[in-house]
N, C-alpha and C positions, 0 to 999 in steps of 0.2 A: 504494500500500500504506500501512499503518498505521507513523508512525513510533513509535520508542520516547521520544522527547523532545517532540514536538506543533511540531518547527520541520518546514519542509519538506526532507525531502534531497534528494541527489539523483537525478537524472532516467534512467532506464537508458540507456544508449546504442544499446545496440543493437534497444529499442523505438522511440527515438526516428530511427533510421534507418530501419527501416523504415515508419514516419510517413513520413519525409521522400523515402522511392522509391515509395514508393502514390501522390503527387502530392493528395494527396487532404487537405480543409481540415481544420490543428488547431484545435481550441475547446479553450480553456484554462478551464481551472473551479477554482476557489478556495473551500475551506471551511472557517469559522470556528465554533467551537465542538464541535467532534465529538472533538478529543480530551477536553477536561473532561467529556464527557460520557459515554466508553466510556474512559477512561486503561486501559493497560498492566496488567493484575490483576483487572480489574473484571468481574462478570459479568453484572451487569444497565445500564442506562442510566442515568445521573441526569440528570431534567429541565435540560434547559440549552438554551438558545436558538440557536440552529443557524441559520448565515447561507450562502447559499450565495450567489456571485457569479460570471456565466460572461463572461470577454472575449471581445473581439472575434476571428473565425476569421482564421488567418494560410496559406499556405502557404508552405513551402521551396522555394528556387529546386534547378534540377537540378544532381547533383552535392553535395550539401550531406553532410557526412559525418555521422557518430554524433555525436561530441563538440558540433560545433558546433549540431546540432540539438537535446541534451540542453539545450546551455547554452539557447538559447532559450526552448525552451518550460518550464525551470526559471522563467527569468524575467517571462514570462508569468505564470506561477502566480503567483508571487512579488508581484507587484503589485497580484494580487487580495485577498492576505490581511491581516488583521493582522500589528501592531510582533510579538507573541507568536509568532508562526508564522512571521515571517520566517526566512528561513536565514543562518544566523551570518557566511558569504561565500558569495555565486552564483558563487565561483570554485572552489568546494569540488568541483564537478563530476565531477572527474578522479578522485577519490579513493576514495569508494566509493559507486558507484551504483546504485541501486534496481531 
């Protein structure tokens, strides 16, 4: 989803568990420029240069619960983006997630 700040949040849990019991590969995808381009308010796009970058696909070992599977593929994401989109701590996880 679209954050209100252009850092990444976090990651739902209970999406990310069910990721992680489908057994089935995550590709993590990272994109740079989509918030300056569409901000919070806006209704049209303003040209801006749009990077998109996809990692390498992971699976979860069996067993893997919600939280633990959020924090990951949070940090997956996470390495794909810009210093600007980084998330303020990948430990914020727990907190409120997406």
């Amino acid at each position: 989803r679209r954050t209100r700040t252009g850092r990444l949040d976090p990651i739902n849990p209970v999406l990310a568990k069910i990721a992680a019991a489908a057994g089935v590969p995550v590709v993590p995808v990272g994109m740079a420029g989509s918030y300056r381009a569409l901000p919070p308010g806006a209704f049209f796009p303003r040209p801006v240069k749009l990077v998109v970058r996809v990692g390498r696909a992971f699976r979860f070992e069996r067993g893997t619960d919600g939280e633990q599977a959020a924090r990951r593929i949070r940090q997956e994401i996470a390495a794909l983006l810009p210093p600007d989109q980084q998330p303020l701590s990948l430990d914020a996880d727990s907190e409120s997630a997406a």
